[in-house]
Backbone as a printed PyTorch tensor [residue, N CA C, xyz], in Angstrom:
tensor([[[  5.8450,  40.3510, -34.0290],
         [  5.1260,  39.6380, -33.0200],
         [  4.2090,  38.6360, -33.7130]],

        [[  4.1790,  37.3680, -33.5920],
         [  3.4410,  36.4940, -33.8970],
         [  2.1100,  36.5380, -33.3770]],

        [[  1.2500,  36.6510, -34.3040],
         [ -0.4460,  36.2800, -33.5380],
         [ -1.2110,  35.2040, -33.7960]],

        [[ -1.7990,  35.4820, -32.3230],
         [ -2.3850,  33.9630, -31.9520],
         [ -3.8410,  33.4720, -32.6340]],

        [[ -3.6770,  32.1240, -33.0600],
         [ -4.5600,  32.1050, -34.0270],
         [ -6.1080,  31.7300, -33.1010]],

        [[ -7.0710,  32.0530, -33.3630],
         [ -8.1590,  31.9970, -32.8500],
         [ -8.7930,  30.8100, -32.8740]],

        [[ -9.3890,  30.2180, -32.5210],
         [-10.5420,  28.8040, -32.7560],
         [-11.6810,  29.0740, -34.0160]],

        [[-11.6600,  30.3000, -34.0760],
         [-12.4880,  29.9440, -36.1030],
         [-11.3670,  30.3600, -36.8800]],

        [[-10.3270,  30.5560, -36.6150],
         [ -9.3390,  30.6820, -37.4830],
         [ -9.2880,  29.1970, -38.4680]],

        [[ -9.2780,  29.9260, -40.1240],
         [ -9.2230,  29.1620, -40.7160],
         [ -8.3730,  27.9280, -41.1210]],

        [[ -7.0340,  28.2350, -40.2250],
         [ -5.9210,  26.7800, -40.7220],
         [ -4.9630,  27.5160, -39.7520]],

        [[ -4.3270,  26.6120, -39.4080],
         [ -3.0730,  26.4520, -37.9530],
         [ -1.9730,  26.0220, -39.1740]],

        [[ -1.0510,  27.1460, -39.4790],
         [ -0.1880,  26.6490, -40.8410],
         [  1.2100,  26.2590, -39.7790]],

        [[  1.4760,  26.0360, -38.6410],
         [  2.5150,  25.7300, -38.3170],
         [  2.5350,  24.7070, -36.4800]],

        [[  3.7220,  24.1910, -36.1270],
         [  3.6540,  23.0980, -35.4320],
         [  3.3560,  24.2370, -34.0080]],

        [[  4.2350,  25.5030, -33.9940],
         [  3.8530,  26.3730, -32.6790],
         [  2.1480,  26.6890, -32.9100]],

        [[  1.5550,  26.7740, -33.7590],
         [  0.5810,  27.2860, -34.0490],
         [ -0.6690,  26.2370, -33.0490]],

        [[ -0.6470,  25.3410, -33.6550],
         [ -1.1750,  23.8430, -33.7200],
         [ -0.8210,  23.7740, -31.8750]],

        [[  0.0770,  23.7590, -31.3860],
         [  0.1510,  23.4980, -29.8650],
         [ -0.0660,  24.0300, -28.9230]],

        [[  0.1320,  26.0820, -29.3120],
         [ -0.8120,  27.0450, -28.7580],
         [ -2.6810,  26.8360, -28.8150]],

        [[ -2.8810,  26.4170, -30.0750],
         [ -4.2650,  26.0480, -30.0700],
         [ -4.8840,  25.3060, -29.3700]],

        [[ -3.8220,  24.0320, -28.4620],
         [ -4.1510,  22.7210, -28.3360],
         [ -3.9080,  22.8760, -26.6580]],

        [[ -3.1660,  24.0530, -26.2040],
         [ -2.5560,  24.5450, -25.0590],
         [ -1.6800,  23.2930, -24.5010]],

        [[ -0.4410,  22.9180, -25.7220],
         [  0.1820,  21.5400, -25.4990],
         [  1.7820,  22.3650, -26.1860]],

        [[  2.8090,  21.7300, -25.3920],
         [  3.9370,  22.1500, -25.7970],
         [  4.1540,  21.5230, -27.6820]],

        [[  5.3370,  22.3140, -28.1820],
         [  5.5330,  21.2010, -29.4030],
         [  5.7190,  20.1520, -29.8460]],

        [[  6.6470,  20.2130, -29.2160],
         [  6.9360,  18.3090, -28.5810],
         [  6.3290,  17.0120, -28.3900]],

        [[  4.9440,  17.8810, -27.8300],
         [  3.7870,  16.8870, -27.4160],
         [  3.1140,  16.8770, -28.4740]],

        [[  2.8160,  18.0160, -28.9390],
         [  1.7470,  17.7470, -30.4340],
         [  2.4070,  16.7480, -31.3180]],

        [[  3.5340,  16.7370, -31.4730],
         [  4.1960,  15.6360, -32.4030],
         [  4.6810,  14.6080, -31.8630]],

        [[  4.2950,  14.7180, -30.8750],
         [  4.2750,  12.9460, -30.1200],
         [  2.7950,  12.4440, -30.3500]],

        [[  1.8360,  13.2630, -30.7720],
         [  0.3250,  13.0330, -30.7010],
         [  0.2050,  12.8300, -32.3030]],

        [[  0.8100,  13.2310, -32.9060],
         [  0.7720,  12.6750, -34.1700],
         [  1.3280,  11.6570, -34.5630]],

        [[  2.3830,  11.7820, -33.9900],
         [  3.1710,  10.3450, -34.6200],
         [  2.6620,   9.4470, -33.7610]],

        [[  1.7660,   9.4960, -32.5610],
         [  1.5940,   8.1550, -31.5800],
         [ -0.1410,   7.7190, -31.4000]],

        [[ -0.4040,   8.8510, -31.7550],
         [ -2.1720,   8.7810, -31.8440],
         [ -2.5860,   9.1880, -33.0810]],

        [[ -2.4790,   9.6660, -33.7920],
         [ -2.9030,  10.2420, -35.3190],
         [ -3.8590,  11.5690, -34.4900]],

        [[ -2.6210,  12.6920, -34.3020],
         [ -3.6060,  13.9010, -34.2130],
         [ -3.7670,  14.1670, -35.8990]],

        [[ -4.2240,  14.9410, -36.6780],
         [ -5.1070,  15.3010, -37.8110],
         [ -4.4250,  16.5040, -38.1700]],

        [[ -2.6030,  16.2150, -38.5570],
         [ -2.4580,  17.3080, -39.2500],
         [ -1.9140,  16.7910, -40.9520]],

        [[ -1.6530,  17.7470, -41.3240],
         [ -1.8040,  17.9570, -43.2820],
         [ -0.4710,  17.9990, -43.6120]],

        [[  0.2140,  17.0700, -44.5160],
         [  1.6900,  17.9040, -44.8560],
         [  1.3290,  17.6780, -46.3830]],

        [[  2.3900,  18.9190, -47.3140],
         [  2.1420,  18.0510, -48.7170],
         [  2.4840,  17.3620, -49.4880]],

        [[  1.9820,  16.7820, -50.6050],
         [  2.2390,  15.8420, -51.0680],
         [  3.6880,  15.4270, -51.1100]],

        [[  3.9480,  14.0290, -50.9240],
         [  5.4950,  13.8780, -51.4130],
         [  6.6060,  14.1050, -50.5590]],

        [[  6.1640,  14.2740, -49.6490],
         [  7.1820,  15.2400, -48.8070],
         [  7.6210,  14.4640, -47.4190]],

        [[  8.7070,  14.6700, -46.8470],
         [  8.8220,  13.7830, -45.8040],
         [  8.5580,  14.3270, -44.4970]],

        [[  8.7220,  13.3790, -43.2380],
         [  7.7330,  14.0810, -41.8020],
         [  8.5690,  15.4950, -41.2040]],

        [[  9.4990,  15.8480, -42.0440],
         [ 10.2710,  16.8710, -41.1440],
         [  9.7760,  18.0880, -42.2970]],

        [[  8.8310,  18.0540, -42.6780],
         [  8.1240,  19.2060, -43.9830],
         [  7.1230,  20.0360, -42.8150]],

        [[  6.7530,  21.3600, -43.9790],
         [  5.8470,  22.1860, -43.1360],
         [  4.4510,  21.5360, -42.7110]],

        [[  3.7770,  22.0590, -41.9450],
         [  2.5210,  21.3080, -41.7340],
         [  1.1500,  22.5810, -41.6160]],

        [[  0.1110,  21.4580, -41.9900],
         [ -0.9810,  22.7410, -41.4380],
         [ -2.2880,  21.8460, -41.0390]],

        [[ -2.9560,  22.5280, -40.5330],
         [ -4.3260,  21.9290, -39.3340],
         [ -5.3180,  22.6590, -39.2740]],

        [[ -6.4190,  22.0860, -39.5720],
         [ -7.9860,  22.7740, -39.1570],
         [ -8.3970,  22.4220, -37.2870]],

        [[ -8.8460,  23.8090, -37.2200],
         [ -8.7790,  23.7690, -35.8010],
         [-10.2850,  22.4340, -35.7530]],

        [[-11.3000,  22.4160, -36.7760],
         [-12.3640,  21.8790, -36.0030],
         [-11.9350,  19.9820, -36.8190]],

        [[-10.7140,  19.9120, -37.3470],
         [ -9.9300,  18.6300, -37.2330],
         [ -9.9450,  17.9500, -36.1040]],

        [[ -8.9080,  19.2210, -35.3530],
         [ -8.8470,  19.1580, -34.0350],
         [ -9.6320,  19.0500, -33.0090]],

        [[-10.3560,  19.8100, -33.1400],
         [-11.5110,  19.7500, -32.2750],
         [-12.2840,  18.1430, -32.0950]],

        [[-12.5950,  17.8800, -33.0540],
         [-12.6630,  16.3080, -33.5640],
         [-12.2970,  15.6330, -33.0900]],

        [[-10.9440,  15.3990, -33.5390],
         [-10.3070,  14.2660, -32.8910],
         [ -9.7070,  14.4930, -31.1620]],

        [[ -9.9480,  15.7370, -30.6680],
         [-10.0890,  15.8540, -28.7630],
         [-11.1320,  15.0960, -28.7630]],

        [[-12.5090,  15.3820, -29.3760],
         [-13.6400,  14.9790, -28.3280],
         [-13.6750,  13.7840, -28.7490]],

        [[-12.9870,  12.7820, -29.9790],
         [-13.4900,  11.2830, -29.8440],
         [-12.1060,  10.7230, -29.7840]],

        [[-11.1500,  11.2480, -28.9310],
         [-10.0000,  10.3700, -28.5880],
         [ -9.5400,  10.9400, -27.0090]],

        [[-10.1870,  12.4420, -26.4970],
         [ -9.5590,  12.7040, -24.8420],
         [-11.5910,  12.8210, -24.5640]],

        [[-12.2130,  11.9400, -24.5960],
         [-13.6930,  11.7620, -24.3700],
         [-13.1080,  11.8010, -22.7150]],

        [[-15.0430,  12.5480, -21.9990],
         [-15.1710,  12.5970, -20.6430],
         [-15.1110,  10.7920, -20.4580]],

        [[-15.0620,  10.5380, -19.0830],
         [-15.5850,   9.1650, -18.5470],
         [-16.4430,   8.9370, -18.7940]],

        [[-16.9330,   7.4100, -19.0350],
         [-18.8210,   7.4040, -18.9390],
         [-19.2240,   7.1630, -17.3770]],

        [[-20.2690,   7.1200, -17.4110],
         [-21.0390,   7.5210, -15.7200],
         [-20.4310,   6.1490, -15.1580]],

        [[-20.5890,   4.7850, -15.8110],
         [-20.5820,   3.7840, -15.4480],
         [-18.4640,   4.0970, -14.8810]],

        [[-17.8060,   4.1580, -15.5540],
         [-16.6580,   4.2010, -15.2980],
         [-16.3010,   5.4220, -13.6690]],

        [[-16.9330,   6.0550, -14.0810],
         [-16.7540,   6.7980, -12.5410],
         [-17.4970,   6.1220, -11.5940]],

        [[-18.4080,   5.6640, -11.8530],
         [-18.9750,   4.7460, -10.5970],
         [-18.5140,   3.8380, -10.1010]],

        [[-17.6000,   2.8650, -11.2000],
         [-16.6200,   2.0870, -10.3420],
         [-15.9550,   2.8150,  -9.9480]],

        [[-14.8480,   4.1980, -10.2070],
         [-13.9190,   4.3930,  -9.6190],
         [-14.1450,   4.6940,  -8.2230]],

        [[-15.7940,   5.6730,  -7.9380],
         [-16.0670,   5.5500,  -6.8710],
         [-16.7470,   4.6190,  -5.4280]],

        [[-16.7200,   3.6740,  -6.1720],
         [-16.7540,   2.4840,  -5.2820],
         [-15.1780,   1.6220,  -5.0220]],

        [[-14.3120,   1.6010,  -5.8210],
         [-13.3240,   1.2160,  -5.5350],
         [-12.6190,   2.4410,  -4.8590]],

        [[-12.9500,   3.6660,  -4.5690],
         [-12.4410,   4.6020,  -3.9110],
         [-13.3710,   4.5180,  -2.1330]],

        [[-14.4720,   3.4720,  -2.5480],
         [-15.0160,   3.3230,  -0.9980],
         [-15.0240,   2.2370,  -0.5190]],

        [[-14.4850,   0.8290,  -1.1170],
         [-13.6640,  -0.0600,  -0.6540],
         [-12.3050,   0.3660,  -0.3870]],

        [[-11.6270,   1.5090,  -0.6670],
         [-10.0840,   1.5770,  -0.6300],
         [-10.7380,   2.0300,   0.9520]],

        [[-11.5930,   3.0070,   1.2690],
         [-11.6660,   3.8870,   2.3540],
         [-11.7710,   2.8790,   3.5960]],

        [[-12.6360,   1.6990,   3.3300],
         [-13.1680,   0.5250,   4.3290],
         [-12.0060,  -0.2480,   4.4400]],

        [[-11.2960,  -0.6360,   3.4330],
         [ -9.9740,  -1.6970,   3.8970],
         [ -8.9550,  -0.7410,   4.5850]],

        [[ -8.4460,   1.0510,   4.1200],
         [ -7.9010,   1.4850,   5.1300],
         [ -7.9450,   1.4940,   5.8170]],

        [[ -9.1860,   1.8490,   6.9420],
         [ -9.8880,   1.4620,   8.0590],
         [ -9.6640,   0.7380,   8.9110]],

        [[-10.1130,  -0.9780,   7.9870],
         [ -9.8800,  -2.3300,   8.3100],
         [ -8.2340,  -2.2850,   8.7540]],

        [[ -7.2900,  -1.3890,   8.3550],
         [ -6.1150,  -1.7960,   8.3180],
         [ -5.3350,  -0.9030,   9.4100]],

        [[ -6.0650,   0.3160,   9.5330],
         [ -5.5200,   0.9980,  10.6850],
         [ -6.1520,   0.2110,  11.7810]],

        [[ -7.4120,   0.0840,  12.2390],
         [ -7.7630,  -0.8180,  13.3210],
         [ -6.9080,  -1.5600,  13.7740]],

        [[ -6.3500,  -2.7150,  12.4390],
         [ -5.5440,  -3.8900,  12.9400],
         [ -4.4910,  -3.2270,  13.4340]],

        [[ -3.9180,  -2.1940,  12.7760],
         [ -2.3960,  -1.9580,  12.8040],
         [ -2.7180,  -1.1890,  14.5200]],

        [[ -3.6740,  -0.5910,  14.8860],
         [ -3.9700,  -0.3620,  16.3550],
         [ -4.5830,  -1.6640,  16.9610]],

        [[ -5.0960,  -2.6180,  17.2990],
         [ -4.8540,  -4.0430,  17.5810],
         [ -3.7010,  -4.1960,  17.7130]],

        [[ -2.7250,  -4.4300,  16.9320],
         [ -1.1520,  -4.7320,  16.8620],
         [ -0.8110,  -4.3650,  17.9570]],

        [[ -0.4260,  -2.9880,  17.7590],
         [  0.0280,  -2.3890,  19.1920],
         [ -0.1210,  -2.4160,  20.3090]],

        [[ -1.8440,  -2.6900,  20.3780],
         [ -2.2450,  -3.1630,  22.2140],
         [ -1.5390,  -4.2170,  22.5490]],

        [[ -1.7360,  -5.3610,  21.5190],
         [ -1.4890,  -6.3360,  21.4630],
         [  0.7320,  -6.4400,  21.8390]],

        [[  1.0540,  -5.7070,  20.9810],
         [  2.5190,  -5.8840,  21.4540],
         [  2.3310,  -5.4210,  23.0040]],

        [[  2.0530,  -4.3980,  23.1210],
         [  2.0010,  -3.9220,  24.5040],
         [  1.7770,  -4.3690,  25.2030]],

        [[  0.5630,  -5.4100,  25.6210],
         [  0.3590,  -6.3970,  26.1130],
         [  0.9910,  -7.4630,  26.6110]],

        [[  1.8500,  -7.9090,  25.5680],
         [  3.0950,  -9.1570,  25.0740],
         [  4.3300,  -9.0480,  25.9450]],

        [[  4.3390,  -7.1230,  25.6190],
         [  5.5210,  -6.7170,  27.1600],
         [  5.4570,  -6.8730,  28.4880]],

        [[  4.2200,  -6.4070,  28.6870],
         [  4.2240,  -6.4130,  30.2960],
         [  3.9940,  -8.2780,  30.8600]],

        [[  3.5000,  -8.7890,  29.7990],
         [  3.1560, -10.4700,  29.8260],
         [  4.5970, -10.4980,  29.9370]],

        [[  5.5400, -10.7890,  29.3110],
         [  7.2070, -10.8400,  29.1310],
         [  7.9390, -10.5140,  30.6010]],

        [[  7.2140,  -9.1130,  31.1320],
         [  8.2090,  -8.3270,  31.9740],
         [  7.2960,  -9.5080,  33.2380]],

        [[  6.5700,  -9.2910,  33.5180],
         [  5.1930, -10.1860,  34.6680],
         [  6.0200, -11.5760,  34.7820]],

        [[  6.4130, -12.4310,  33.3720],
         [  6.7080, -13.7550,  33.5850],
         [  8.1750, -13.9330,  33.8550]],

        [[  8.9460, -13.0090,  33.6430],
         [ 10.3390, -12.7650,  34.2900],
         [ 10.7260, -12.7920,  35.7210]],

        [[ 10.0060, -11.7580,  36.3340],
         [  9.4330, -11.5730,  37.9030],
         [  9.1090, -12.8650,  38.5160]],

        [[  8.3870, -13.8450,  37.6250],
         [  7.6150, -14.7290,  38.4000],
         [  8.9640, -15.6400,  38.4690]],

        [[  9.5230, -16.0620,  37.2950],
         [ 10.8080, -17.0400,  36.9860],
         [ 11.6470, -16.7320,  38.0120]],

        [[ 12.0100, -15.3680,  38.0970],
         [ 13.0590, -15.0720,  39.2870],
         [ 12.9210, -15.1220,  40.6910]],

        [[ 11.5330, -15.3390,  40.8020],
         [ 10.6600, -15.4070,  42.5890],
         [ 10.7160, -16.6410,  42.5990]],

        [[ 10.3440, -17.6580,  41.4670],
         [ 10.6780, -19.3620,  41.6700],
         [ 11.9520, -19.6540,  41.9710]],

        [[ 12.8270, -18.8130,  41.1010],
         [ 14.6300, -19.1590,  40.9800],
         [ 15.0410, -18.8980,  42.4650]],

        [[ 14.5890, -17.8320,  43.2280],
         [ 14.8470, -17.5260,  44.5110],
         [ 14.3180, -18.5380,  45.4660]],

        [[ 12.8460, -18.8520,  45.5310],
         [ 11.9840, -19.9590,  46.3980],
         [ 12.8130, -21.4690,  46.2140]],

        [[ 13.7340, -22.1550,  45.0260],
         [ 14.0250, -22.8910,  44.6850],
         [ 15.5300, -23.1030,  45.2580]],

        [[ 15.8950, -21.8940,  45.0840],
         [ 17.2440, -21.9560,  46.2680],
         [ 17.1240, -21.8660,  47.5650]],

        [[ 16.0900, -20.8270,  47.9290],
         [ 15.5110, -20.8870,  49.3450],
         [ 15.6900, -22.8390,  49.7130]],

        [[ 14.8130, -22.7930,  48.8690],
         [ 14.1940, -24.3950,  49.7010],
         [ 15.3320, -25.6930,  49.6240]],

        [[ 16.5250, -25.5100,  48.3660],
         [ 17.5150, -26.6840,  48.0630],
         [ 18.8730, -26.0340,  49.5200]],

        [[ 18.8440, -24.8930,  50.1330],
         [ 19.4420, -24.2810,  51.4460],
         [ 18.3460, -25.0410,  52.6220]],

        [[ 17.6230, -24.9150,  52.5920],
         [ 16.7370, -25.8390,  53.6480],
         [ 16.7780, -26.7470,  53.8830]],

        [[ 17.1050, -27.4730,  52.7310],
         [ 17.3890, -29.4000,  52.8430],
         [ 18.4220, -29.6110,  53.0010]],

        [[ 19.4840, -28.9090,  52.6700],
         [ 20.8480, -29.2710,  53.2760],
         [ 21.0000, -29.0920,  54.8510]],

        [[ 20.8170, -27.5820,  55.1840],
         [ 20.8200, -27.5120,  56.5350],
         [ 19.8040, -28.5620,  57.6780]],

        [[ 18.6740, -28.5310,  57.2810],
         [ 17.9130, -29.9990,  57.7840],
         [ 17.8220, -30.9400,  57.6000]],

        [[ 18.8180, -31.6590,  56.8910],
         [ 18.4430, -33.1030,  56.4570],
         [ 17.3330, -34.1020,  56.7820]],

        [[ 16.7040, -35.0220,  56.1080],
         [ 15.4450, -35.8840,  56.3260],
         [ 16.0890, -36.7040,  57.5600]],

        [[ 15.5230, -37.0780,  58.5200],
         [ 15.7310, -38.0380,  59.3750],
         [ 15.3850, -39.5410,  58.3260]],

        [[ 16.0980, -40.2810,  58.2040],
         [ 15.6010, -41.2860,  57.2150],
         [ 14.9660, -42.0410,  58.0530]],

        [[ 15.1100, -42.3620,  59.2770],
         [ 14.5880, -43.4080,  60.1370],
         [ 13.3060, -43.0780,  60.0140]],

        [[ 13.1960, -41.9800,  60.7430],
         [ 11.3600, -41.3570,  60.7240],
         [ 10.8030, -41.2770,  59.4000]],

        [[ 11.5190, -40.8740,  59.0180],
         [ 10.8230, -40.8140,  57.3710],
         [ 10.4100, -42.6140,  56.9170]],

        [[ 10.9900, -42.9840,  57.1340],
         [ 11.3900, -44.5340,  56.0850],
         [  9.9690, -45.4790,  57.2070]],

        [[  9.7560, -45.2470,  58.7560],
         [  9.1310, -46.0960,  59.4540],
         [  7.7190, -45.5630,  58.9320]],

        [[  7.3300, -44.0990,  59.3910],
         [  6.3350, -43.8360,  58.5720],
         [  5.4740, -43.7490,  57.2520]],

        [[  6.7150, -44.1560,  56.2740],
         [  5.9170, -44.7160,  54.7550],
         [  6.2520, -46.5210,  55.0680]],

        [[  6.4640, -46.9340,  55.9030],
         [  6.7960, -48.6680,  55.8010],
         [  5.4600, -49.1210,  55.1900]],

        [[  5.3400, -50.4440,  55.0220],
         [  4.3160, -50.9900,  54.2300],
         [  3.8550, -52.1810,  55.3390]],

        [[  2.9640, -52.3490,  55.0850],
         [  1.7290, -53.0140,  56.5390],
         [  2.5360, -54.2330,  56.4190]],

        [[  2.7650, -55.3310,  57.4000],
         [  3.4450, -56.2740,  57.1080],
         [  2.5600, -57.7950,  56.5310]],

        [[  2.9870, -58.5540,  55.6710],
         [  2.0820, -59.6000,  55.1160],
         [  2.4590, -60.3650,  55.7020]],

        [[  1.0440, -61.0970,  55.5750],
         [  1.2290, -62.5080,  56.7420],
         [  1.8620, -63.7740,  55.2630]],

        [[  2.6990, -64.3900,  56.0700],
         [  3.3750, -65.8090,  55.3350],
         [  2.1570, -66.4970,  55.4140]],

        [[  2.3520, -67.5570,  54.1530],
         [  1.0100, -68.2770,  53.5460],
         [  1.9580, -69.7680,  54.3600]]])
């Protein structure tokens, strides 16, 4: 049974060792070395597929000045850009409810001006059936718009 090495344990002599310590798969620890310079030891001469070994307070090290907390200032923007996100959602459900009255609106305007078109279309035949069956008397019509008669100069 392999045992687990402790945090004052004096040296992490292997890559499982080093990632249990780090509570990081293996994989990742050696993506953290080869991509960030985690702080492990190989020896001399030797190429990257050699044994390795690590001081836990290496480690320790290079967590706290490379996975550092936020500074205050950085969370304070995030929480203001987390209370402009909250105000433009807002802003955006409103509209997107606007919208909708608004289509809704647009319908019954649509359905209202249909009704009206088809009550003209009806009144318009009504009335072009009226003029046929009654025709204008032109006589009466024509004496009553006549024009006053001018006197010859």
């Amino acid at each position: 049974m392999n045992a687990v090495p402790s945090p004052n344990s004096a040296v992490l002599t292997c890559w499982k060792d080093i990632a249990h310590y780090l509570g990081k798969s293996v994989r990742t620890v050696q993506r953290w070395e080869r991509h960030f310079g985690l702080p492990v030891r190989r020896p001399d001469g030797v190429n990257h597929k050699s044994a390795v070994v690590a001081y836990p307070r290496d480690l320790d090290r290079w967590l706290h000045s490379r996975w550092s907390r936020r500074s205050i200032q950085q969370r304070c923007l995030q929480d203001q850009n987390a209370i402009k996100f909250s105000i433009i959602s807002g802003e955006i459900s409103d509209g997107v409810r606007i919208a909708g009255e608004l289509r809704s609106e647009l319908r019954s305007l649509r359905t209202e001006h249909r009704t009206l078109m088809k009550e003209l279309a009806l009144a318009l035949t009504s009335l072009r059936h009226t003029c046929r069956e009654y025709p204008w008397q032109s006589n009466a019509l024509s004496s009553s718009f006549q024009k006053p008669p001018t006197k010859a100069a």
